[in-house]
C-alpha positions, 0 to 999 in steps of 0.5 A, a space after each residue: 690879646 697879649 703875645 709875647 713874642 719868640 721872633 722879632 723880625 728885622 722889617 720891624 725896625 721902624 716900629 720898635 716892637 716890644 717882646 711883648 705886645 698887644 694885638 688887634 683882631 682889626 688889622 688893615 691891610 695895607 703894607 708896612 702894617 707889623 702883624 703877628 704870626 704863629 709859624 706853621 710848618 717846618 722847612 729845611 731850607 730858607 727856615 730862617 728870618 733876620 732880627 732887629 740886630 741882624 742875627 740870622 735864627 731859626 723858625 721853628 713850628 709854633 713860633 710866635 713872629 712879629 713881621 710887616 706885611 709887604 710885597 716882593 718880585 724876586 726873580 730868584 726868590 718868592 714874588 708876592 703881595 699884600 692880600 685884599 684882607 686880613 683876619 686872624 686865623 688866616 694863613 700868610 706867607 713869609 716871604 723874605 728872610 726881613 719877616 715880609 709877609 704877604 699872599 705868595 703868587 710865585 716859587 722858586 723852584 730851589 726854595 719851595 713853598 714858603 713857610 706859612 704863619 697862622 696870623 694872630 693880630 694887628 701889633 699895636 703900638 701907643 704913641 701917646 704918652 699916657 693913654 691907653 688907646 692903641 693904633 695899629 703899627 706901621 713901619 712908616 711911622 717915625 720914618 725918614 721923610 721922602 723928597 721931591 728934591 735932592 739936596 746939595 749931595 756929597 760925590 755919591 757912588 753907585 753900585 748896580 747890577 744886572 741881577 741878584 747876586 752879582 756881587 754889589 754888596 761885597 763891591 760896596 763893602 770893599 769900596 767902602 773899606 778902602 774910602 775909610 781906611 783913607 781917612 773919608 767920612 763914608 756913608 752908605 745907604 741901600 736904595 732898592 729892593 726888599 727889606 734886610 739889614 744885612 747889607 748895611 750892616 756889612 756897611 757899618 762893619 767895613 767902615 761906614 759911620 752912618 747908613 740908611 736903607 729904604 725901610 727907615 723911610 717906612 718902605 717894606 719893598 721898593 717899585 717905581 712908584 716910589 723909589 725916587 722920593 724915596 732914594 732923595 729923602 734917604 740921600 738927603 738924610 743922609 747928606 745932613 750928617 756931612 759926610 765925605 761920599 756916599 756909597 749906595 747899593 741899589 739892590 736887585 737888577 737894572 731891569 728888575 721890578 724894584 725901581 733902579 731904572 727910575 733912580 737911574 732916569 732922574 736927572 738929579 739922581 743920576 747926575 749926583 753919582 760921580 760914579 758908577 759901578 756895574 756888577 755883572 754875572 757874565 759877559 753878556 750880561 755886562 754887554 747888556 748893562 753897557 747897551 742898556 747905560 748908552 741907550 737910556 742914560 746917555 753914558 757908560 758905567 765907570 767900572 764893571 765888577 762881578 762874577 764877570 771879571 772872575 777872570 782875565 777871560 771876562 775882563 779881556 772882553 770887557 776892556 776890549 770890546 765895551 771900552 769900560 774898566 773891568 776890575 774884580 772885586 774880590 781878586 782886586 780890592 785895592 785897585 778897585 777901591 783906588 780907581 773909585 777914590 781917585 774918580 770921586 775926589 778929583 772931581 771934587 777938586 776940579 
């Protein structure tokens, strides 16, 4: 069967999908697997899905999508995961704005229901140059090699929350932008969560040279099974381009299903981070991050940011009583973008 695609979505990426592509009836079901759907259904709220450009567009009934099959466990979002089988004329779910597709297990309450697809087919793909023969495609093909080790590492910045929207993509962003502006060759890189471009992209547009997020190592949706070999593989990658620092977003929550706490317990991860910045929604939960950092990791955050310190309130508590810096990233840029300058290379000169 050939479709010719009105949707590409952006979880795609590894795959190089064509607009117009030849389908399996076979489809494996096993993630990472790009799949084709026929929207079914209308929504007046998340109704839309990222593409390979990183355009946010509409999805209309009838469209025909190219997506991955993947899970997610989004605490304010959908939670899901690849089902036992796959066959066309089967119903899925789109669970992200990426194209992750998959069996729905749990809504949020303000999203509803998920927008369904009609699945088509297994995309293929022909690696071989010259012959026929296709093979189902995989986001992991082409992917960026996972590592037991971390390489030799340029002072690297981390950036963590204590949930979903805290405010750690437009924190790297500034910090991003204050780095380049000074004259240091930035790379950013986006380690946890599910799969979309747009926080990296975000990268790239404040200054960023190169970035790198888990889906270029094939990953749809990270855990803790794999978000370690998976964070050194992207880091070394990244590290072989020589840059200056690294800024990385490790998205979600500290607590969250999504393998923070694993890149945050391994010794050469943790110890590679010069510093660490903390976006938190509340001051309890910033008293969380900073019990939770002292506890497990044997040290204190450098710096917390987010809707926390929105006002002198928060960051009043926060310097106070946590004994941390508090610095909004919205009202304070320079002074946040300076401090973490200043953090990263001293320590490179001393």
């Amino acid at each position: 069967m050939k479709v010719v695609f009105d949707k590409i979505a952006s979880a795609t990426k590894n795959a190089n999908v064509a607009r117009a592509a030849l389908l399996s009836p076979v489809i494996p079901a096993r993630e990472g697997q790009v799949i084709a759907v026929r929207v079914r259904g209308h929504k007046s709220v998340y109704n839309t899905v990222e593409d390979i450009h990183g355009r946010m567009i509409p999805l209309n009934d009838g469209d025909i999508v190219a997506g991955v099959l993947g899970h997610r466990r989004a605490l304010r979002g959908y939670a899901g995961e690849v089902p036992a089988s796959v066959a066309p004329g089967d119903f899925i779910d789109i669970l992200n704005l990426g194209g992750v597709m998959g069996k729905c297990t749990s809504s949020n309450v303000e999203l509803g229901p998920p927008l369904k697809g009609e699945v088509l087919g297994a995309v293929l793909s022909f690696p071989t140059l010259g012959e026929r023969v296709g093979v189902p495609a995989n986001i992991k093909d082409n992917a960026v090699a996972w590592a037991d080790r971390l390489a030799p590492s340029a002072p690297i910045v981390y950036v963590a929350g204590t949930c979903m929207n805290a405010g750690k993509t437009f924190a790297c962003g500034e910090i991003i932008r204050h780095l380049a502006r000074a004259g240091k060759r930035v790379a950013g890189a986006k380690l946890t969560g599910v799969s979309l471009l747009r926080d990296t992209l975000s990268m790239g547009d404040l200054g960023a040279f190169k970035t790198l997020t888990f889906n270029d190592a094939g990953v749809v949706s990270t855990s803790e099974a794999v978000s370690v070999p998976v964070a050194k593989g992207v880091l070394n990658a990244l590290n072989a381009e020589d840059p200056d620092c690294l800024v990385v977003e490790l998205g979600d929550g500290i607590l969250g299903d999504y393998g923070v706490q694993a890149i945050l317990a391994d010794d050469e991860l943790r110890g590679a981070g010069t510093v660490h910045v903390m976006c938190a929604n509340d001051p309890v939960a910033a008293w969380g991050a900073v019990e939770l950092y002292k506890q497990r990791y044997g040290r204190l955050p450098d710096v917390i940011s987010g809707p926390a310190t929105d006002n002198a309130v928060g960051r009043d508590y926060i310097e106070g009583k946590l004994g941390v810096k508090a610095v909004n990233a919205r009202l304070e840029r320079e002074k946040l973008g300076t401090l973490v300058e200043q953090a990263l290379f001293k320590a490179v000169t001393a």
